[in-house]
N, C-alpha and C positions, 0 to 999 in steps of 0.2 A: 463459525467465527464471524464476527462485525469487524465494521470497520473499526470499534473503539472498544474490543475487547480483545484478548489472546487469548484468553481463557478456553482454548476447544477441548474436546475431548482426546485429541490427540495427547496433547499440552498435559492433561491430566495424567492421561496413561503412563506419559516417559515419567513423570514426578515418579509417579508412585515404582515403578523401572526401578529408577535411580534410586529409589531411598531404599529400596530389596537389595539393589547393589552396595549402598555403602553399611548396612548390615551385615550384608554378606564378609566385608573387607574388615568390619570390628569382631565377627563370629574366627575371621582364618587366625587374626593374632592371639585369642582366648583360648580355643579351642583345635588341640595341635592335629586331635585326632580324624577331626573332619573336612580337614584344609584339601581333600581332594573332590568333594560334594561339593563345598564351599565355592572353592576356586570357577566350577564349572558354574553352579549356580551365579555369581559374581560377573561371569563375562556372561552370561545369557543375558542377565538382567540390563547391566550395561550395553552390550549391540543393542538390545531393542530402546536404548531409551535413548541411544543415538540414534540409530536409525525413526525413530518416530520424530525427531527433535530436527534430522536435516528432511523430514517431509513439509512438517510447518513453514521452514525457515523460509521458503520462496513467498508462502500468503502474507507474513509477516514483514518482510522486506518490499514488499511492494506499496504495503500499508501506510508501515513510515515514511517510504518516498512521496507516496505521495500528500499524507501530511506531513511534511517537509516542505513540498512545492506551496502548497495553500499557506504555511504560516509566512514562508517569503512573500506573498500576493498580499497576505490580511495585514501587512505593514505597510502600504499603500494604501491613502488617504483619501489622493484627489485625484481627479481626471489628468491631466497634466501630470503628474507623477506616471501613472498608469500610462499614459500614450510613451513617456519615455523607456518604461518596462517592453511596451510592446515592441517599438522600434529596436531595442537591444535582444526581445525573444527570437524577432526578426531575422535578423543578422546569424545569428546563434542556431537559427531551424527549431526552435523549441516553444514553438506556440501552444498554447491554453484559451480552454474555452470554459468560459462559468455554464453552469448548468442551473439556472435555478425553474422551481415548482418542487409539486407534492411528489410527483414521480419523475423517477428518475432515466431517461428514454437512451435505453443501453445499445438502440440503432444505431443513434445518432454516436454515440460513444463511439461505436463500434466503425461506422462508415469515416469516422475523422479520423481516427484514430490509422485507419487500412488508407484510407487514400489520400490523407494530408499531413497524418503524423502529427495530429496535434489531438492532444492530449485533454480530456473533460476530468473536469471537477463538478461533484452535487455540491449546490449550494444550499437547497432547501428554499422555501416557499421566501422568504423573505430578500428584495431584490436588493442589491447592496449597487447604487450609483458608480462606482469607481469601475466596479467589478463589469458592471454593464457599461461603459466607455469602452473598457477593452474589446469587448464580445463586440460592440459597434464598430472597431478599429480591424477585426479579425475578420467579420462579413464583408467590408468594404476590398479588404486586400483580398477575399478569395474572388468577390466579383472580377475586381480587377484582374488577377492574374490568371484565375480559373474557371471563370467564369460560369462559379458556383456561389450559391449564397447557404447558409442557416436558418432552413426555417425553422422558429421553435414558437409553437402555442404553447 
């Protein structure tokens, strides 16, 4: 699964699950004499297409959250707008760090993430000005308070 598809293999499996399930539930009212095969078949098919459907659901919910956070961020303009966000992320505990280039350094994700609780976005190779005022505002307070910085080449 991507960040910008659902479409997994899991995703397919429950479908196809589900549509053997509701089959199944047009074959019990048609056909009186096999409503005991039916029934059984019906719930097998349905458990697994739930059950494959609440394994997705965690990769998928995290996806949206977090394009959620980024379309709140990409309505910010200006520097100035952005220092006020940060100042308000501030307050809140919920700081963001843009990640941009071609790759995307899942350490660093990883080390902010475990020891500051603050949470990376890829940006992709193109450096978006607003976005880097924040990332400047976020180095500055970790010096300050933590007396850690970001290095990112």
């Amino acid at each position: 699964m991507t960040e910008t598809s659902f479409d997994s293999i899991e995703l397919k499996y429950a479908k196809r699950f589900f549509g053997i399930g509701v089959l199944c539930a047009a074959l019990y009212f048609f056909n009186k004499t096999w409503r005991s095969l039916v029934t059984k078949i019906m719930i097998g098919a349905f458990g697994i297409s739930l059950v494959l459907n609440l394994y997705i659901f965690p990769r998928v919910y995290k996806t949206v959250q977090l394009k959620k956070i980024y379309y709140e961020y990409s309505e910010i303009e200006t520097c100035a707008e952005m220092e006020k966000r940060f100042s308000t992320d501030l307050k809140n505990g919920k700081l963001v760090y843009f990640q941009f280039g071609i790759g995307y350094d899942i350490e660093l994700a990883k080390t902010l993430k475990e020891k500051y609780k603050i949470k990376t976005i890829g940006m992709g190779c193109i450096i978006q000005s607003e976005k880097e005022c924040y990332n400047k505002l976020l180095n500055e307070y970790l010096k300050e308070n933590h007396n850690d910085g970001i290095i990112d080449y």
